[in-house]
PLY file of the C-alpha trace (Angstrom):
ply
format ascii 1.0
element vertex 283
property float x
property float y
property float z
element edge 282
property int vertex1
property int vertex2
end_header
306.33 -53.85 108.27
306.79 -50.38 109.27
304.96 -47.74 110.49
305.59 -44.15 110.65
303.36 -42.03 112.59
304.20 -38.07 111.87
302.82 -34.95 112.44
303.48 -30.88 113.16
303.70 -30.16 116.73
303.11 -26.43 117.61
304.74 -25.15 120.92
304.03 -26.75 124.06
301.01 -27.16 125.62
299.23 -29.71 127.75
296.93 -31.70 124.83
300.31 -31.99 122.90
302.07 -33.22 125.59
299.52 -36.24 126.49
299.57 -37.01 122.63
303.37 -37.49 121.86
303.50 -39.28 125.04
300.88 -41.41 123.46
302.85 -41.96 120.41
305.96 -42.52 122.43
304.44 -45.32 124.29
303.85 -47.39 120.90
306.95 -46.46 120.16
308.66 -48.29 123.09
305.43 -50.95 122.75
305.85 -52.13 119.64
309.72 -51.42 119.94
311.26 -50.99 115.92
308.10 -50.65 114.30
306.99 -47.62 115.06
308.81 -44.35 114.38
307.60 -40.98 114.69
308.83 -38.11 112.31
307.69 -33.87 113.28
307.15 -32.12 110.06
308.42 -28.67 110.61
309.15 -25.30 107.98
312.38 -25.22 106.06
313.40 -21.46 107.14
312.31 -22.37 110.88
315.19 -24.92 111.36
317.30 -22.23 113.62
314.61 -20.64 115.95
312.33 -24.60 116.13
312.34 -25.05 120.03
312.15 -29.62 119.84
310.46 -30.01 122.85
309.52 -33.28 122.76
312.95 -34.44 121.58
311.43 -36.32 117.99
313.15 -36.46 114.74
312.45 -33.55 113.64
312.12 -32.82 109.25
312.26 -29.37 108.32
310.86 -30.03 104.83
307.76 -27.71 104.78
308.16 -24.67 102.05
305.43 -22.93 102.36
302.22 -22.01 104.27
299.16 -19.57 104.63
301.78 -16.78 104.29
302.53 -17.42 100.67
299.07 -17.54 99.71
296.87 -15.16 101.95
297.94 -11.54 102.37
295.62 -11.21 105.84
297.07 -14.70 106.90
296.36 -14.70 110.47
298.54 -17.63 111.38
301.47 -19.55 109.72
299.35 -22.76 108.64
301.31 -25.38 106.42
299.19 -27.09 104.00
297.99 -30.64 104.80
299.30 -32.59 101.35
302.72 -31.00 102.20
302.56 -32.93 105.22
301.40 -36.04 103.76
304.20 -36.02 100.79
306.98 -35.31 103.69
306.02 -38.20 105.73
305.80 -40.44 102.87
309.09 -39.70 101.95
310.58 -41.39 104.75
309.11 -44.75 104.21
311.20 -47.25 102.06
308.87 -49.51 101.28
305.84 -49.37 99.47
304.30 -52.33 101.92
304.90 -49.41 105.11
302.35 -47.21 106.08
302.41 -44.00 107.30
299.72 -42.32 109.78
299.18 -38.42 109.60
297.16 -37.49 113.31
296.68 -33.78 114.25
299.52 -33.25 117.40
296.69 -33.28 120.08
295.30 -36.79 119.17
296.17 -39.42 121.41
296.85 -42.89 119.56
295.80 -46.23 120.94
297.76 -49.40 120.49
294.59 -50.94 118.93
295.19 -48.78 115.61
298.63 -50.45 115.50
297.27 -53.98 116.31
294.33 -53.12 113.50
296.74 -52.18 111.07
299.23 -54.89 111.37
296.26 -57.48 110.76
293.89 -56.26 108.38
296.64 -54.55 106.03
293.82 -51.92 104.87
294.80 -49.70 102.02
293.74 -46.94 103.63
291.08 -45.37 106.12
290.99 -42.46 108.48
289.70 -41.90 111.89
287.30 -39.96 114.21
288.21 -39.21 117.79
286.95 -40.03 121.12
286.77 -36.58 122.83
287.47 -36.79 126.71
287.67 -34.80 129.55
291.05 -33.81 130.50
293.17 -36.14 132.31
296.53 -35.39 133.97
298.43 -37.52 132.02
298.64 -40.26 129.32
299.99 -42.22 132.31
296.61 -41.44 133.97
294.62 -42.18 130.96
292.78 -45.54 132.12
292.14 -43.96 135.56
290.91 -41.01 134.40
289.39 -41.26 130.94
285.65 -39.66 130.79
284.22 -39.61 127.62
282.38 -36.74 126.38
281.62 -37.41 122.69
282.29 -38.88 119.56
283.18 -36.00 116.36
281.01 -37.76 114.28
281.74 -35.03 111.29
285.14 -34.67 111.48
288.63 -36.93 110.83
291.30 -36.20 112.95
293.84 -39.32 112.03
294.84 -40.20 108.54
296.37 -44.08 107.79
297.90 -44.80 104.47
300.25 -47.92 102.98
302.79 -45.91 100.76
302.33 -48.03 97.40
298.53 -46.74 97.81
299.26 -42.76 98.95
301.94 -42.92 95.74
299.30 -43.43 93.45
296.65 -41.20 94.65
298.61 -38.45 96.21
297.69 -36.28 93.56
293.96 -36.37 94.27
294.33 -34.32 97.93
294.35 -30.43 96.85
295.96 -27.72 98.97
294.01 -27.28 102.27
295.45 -25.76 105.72
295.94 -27.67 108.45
293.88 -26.95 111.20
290.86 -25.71 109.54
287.52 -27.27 108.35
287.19 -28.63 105.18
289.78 -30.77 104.28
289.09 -33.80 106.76
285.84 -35.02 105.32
287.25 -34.54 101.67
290.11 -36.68 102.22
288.32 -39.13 104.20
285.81 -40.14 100.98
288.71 -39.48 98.47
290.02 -42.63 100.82
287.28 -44.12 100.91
286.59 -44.20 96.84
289.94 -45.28 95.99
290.81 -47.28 98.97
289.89 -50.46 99.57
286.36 -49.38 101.68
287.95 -50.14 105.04
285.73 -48.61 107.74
286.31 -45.18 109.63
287.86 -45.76 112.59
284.69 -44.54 114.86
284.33 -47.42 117.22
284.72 -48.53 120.68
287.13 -48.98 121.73
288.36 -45.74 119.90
291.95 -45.73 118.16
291.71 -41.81 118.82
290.96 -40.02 121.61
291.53 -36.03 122.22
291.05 -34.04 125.03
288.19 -32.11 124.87
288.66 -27.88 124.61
285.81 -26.54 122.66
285.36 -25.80 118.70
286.54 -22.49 118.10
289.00 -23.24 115.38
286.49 -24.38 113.07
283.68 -21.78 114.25
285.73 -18.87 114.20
285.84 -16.70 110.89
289.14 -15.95 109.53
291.20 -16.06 106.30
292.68 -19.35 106.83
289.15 -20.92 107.28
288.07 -18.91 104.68
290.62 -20.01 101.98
289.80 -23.58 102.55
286.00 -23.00 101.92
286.64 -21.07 98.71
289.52 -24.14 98.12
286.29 -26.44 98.55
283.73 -24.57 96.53
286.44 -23.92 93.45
287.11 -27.76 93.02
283.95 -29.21 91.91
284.99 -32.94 92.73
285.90 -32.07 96.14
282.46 -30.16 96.70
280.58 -33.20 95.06
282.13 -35.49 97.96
281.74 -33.23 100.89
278.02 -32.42 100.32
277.94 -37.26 99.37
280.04 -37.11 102.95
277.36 -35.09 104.72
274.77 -36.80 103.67
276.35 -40.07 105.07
276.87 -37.74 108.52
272.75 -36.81 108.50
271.67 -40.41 107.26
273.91 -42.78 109.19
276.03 -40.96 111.67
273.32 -38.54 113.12
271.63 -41.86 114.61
274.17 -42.25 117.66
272.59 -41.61 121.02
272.50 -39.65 123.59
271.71 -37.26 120.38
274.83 -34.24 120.87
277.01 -36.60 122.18
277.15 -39.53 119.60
278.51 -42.03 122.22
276.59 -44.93 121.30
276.51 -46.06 117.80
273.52 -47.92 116.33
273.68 -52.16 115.46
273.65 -51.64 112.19
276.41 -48.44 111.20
278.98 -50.51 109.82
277.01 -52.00 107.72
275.06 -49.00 106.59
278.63 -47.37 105.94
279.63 -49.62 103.69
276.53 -49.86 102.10
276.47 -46.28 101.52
280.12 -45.71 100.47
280.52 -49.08 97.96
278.92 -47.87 95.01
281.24 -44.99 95.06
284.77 -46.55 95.33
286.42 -47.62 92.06
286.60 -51.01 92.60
283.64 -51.32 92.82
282.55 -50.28 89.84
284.84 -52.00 87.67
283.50 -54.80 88.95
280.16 -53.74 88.23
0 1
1 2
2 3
3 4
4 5
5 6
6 7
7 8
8 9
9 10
10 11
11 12
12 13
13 14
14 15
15 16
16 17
17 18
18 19
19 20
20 21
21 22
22 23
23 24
24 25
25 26
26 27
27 28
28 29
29 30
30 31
31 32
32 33
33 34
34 35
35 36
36 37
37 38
38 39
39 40
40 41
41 42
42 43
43 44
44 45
45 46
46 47
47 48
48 49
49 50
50 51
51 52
52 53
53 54
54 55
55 56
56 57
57 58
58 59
59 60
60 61
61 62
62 63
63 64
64 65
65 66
66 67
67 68
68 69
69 70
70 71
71 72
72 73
73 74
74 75
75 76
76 77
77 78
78 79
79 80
80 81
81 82
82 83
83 84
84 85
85 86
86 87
87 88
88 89
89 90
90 91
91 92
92 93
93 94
94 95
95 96
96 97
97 98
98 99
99 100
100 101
101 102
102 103
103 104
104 105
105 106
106 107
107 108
108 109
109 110
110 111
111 112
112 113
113 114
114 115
115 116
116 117
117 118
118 119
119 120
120 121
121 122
122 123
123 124
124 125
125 126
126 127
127 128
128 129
129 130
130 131
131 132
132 133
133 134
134 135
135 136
136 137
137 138
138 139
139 140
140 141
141 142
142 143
143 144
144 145
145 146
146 147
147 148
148 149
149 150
150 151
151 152
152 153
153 154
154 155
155 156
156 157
157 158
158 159
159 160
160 161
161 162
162 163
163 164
164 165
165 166
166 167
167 168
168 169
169 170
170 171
171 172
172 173
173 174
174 175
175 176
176 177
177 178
178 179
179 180
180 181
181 182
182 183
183 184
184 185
185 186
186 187
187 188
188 189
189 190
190 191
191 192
192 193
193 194
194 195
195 196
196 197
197 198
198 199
199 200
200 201
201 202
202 203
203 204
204 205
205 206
206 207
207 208
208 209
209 210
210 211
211 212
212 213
213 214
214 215
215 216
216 217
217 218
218 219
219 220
220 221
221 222
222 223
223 224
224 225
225 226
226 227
227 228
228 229
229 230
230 231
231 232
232 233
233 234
234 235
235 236
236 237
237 238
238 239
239 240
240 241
241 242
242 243
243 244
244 245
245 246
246 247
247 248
248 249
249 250
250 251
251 252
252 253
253 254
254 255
255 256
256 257
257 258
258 259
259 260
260 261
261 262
262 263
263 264
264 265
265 266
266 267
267 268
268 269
269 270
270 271
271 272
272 273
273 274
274 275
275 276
276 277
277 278
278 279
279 280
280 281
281 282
């Protein structure tokens, strides 16, 4: 079984640097399973400094530019992304993982994946203080807190992403919104596997502050008005924040979610069951 973790990297900069030497180290762990694609823009293929020397696919078409005339940034949308990767896996029994290019990836996520088989799930992260390297990580790791409402890392077996891939609309990457929708569109038509949110973590990410999802601007506003158009998608993110204020909130010290409670795993499933499909055929 393969796995094929992929992602956009954007210029060179210390967060990215710890987390593709994160990815590299599973690489050379769990030797010719693992292989990591970087999904870049089509008419970027001449001027696309590879910095971290990855295979890189130059299959993205189009971004925030095509769509938003005041488009601060050149976003690419986050389904793009997904079909791109998925295209690369042969088999329908591989999987795929989608992580942002400043999450750090823990061998556990490999070793969870190659013996539960899950359909499908995605993952919060462990933010932690900086460290100097992902050499250094052990030595240095301080954590500061779980991001209890948000979904940085996105696992998927290919037979299950081919028949749902049409359910995850057009968001940009790197913007709020889309994380939590895809997370319970996952978890409806998944199998119900459980968010990876738990210690040990199978994310981490150095900390740096939330300004990309505070900050107003047209990408963040497109994926709002993306949200609010779609009424399935606004239906699960306002069923996916009530999980967050019922279940999640409950993690102490309160602010910095560290600890979860006895009882959250079984409260998650308990909360998302009724709603996956599964479910209620079976019913």
């Amino acid at each position: 079984m393969k796995i094929l973790i992929g992602t956009n990297t954007f210029g060179n900069y210390h967060r990215q640097n710890v987390a593709v030497d994160s990815w590299k180290f599973l690489k050379e762990k769990f030797h010719d399973q693992i292989d990591i694609i970087d999904i870049q823009f089509a008419d970027e293929k001449n001027i696309f400094k590879n910095n971290y020397n990855l295979d890189v696919k130059f299959d993205l078409t189009r971004s925030s530019l095509d769509i938003l005339n005041n488009a601060k940034k050149k976003l690419p949308f986050v389904n793009d992304i997904f079909y791109a990767i998925s295209n690369y896996i042969s088999s329908d029994e591989d999987y795929f993982i989608f992580t942002n290019s400043d999450v750090i990836i823990n061998s556990n996520l490999i070793n969870y994946i190659n013996d539960n088989k899950p359909e499908c799930f995605a993952c919060s992260r462990l933010d932690i203080q900086n460290i100097s390297s992902y050499q250094n990580i052990k030595k240095e790791i301080k954590p500061v807190r779980w991001e209890i409402a948000g979904f940085d890392t996105f696992i998927m077996k290919k037979s299950w992403f081919s028949k749902y891939k049409h359910l995850f609309n057009d968001y940009l990457l790197g913007k709020p919104e889309f994380d939590y929708v895809y997370a319970f569109i996952m978890k409806m038509y998944g199998d119900n596997t459980p968010f990876g949110n738990q210690a040990p973590p199978f994310c981490f990410h150095i900390h740096h502050g939330n300004s990309s999802v505070t900050t107003e601007c047209p990408e963040r506003e497109y994926n709002r008005n993306t949200l609010h158009a779609n009424s399935f998608d606004l239906l699960i993110a306002k069923l996916m924040f009530q999980h967050l204020k019922t279940n999640l909130i409950k993690r102490q010290p309160w602010g910095a979610f560290l600890h979860p409670t006895d009882d959250e795993k079984i409260k998650e499933n308990e909360f998302f069951q009724p709603f996956n499909i599964n479910y209620i055929q079976k019913f």
